[in-house]
ZAMARGU-4260 file (C-alpha; in steps of 0.2 Angstrom, whole numbers, plus 5000, padded with zeros to 4 digits):
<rodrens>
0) 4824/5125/5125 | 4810/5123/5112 | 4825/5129/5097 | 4835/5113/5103 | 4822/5102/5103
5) 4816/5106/5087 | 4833/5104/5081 | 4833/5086/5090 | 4817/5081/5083 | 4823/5087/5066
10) 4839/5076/5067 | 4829/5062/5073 | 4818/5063/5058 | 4832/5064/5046 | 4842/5050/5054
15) 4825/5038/5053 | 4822/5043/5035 | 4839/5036/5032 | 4837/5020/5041 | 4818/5017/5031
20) 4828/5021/5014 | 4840/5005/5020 | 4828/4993/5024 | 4816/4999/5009 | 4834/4993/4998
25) 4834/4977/5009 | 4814/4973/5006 | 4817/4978/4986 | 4832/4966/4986 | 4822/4952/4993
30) 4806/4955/4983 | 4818/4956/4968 | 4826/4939/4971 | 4810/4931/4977 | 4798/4936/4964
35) 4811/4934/4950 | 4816/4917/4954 | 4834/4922/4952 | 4847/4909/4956 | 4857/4911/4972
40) 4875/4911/4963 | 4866/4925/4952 | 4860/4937/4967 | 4857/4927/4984 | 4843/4934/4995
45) 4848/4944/5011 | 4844/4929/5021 | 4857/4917/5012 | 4868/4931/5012 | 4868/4932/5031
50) 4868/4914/5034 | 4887/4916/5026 | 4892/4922/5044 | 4889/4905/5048 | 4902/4899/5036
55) 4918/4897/5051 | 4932/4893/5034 | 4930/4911/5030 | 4934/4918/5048 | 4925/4933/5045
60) 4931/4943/5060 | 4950/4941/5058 | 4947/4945/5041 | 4935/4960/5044 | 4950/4966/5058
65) 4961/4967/5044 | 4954/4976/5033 | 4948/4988/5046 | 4967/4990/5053 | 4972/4994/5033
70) 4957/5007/5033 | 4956/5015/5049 | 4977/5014/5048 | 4978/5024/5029 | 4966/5035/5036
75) 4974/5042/5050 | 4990/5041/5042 | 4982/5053/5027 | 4973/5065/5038 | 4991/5068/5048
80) 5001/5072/5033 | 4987/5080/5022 | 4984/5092/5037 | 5003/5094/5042 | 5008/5099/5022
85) 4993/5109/5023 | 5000/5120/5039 | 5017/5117/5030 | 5009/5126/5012 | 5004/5144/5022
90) 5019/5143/5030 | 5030/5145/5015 | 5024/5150/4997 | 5040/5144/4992 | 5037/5127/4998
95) 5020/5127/4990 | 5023/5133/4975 | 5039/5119/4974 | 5030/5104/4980 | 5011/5106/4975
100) 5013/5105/4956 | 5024/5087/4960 | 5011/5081/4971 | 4997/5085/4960 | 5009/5075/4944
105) 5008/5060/4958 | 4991/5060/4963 | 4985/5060/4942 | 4996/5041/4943 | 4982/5027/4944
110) 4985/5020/4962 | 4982/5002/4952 | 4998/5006/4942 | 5005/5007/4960 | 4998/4992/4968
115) 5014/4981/4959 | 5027/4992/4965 | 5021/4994/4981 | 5020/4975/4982 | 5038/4973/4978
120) 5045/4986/4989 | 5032/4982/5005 | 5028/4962/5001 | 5011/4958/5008 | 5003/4963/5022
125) 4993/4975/5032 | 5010/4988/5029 | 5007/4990/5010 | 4988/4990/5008 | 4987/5006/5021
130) 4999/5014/5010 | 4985/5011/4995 | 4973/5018/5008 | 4984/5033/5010 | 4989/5040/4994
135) 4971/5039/4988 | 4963/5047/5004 | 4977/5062/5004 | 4974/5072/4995 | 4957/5080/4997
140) 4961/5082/5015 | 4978/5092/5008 | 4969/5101/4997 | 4954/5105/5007 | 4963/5109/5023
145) 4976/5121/5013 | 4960/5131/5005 | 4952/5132/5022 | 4968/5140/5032 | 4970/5152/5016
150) 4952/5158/5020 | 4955/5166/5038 | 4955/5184/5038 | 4972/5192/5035 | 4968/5206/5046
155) 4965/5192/5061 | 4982/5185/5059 | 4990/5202/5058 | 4982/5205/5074 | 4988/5190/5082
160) 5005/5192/5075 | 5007/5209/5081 | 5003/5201/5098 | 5018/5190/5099 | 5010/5174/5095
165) 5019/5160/5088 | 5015/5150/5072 | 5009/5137/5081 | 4998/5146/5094 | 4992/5155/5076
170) 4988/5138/5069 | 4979/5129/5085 | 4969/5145/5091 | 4966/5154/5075 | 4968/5145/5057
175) 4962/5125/5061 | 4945/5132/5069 | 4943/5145/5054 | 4947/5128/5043 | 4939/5116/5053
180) 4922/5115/5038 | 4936/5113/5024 | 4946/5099/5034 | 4929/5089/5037 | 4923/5092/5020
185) 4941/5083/5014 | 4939/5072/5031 | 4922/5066/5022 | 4929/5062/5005 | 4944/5053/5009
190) 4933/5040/5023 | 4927/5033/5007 | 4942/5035/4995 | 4951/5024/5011 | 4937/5010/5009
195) 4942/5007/4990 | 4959/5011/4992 | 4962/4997/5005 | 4951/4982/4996 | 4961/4987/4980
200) 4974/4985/4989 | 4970/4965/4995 | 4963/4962/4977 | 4981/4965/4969 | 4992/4958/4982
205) 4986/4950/5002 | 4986/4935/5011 | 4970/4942/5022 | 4955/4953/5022 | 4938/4954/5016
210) 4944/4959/4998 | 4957/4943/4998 | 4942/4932/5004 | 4930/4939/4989 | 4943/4932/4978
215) 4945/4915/4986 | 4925/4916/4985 | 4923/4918/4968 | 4932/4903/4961 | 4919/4891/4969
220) 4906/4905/4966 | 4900/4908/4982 | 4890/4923/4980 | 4883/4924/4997 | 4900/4926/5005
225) 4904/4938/4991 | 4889/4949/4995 | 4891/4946/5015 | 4910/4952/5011 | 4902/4967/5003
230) 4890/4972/5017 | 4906/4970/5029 | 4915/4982/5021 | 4903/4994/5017 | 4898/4995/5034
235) 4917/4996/5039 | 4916/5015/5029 | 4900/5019/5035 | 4906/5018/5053 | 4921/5026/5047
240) 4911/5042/5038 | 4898/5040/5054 | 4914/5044/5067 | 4919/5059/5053 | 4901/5065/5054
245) 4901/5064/5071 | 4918/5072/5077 | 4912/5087/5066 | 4897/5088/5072 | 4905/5091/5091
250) 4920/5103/5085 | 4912/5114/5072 | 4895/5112/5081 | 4905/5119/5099 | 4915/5134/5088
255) 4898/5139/5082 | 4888/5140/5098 | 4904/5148/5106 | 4904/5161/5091
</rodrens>
């Protein structure tokens, strides 16, 4: 009882040394524009910057949905695939050694360079974007979950083999718990790959979202919406990271007390 509680008490401490790090950023920030006299269309102060929420042209929930849907969408999308051509990978050698190289050539192409051609094959729209969000974010989670399932002992699957299993009762009871580190440690890398890849996304072709209203913002030089668009979206991936954290936490967590 007294080991859990000190492991509570310990991630409480940690959690609130994260929270005081924030809101000694947002006390240097105001301090910083206060003091310096800077001019709102320069750096605007966190109070102007939330007082852009009150701004109803810039419909800051359908636009924060949107981008949301592009992140959360690409996300998912990524972290199916990555972990399927993973599984796929130890399956077949053959496969691996064929595909791999080619998808490593295709993730060294900028995903800018992308951004045109996606445009012109997908148009605007939700659709295209969560495809920017996807081809940045896929890769670590391939990669990572592929190193992780090449870890497992090959005297366990031996074992498991000689007892009739199947490849998939091998894969669900055996490799993705053995992996399951790996796969979070791509999981957490690609939550923030997803953030940039959607808003690049809306900054080279989109008719919504946050990063399509930071461009509209900028020609009249509103900086506090820019920065409140900002603070949207990065608290978009923190909530995003946040549920990584969290899933992990409960699946690797669980395997280790079962272990």
């Amino acid at each position: 009882m007294s080991d859990t509680s000190d492991r509570t008490g310990s991630r409480l401490g940690h959690y609130a040394l994260g929270v005081l790090a924030h809101l000694l950023l947002i006390l240097a920030w105001y301090l910083f524009v206060k003091l310096g006299n800077v001019p709102k269309f320069v750096m605007p102060s966190p109070a102007d910057t939330l007082r852009a929420l009150l701004v109803p042209d810039y419909a800051w929930g359908a636009n924060t949905l949107v981008t949301a849907t592009e992140i959360f969408g690409g996300y998912a999308l990524a972290l199916v695939v990555g972990v399927l051509l993973a599984l796929l990978f130890t399956w077949s050698k053959v496969l691996e050694s064929l595909m791999l190289p080619l998808l490593v050539t295709l993730n060294m192409i900028p995903k800018v360079a992308l951004g045109p051609l996606i445009i012109v094959w997908f148009k605007y729209g939700v659709f295209p974007n969560s495809l920017m969000a996807f081809s940045i974010a896929v890769f670590p989670i391939l990669l990572t979950t592929a190193r992780g399932l090449r870890e497992i002992e090959p005297d366990l699957l031996d074992l498991v083999r000689s007892l009739r299993g199947s490849r998939w009762q091998l894969f669900t009871k055996i490799q993705l718990p053995g992996a399951l580190p790996f796969v979070f440690s791509g999981m957490k890398v690609a939550a923030i790959l997803a953030v940039a890849g959607a808003i690049v996304g809306e900054f080279l072709g989109s008719d919504r979202g946050l990063g399509y209203l930071m461009l509209q913002v900028q020609v009249t030089l509103d900086t506090p919406a820019m920065f409140m668009a900002v603070a949207l979206i990065t608290l978009l991936g923190m909530l995003l990271y946040g549920l990584v954290m969290l899933l992990e936490h409960l699946l690797v967590a669980k395997d280790a007390r079962v272990a």
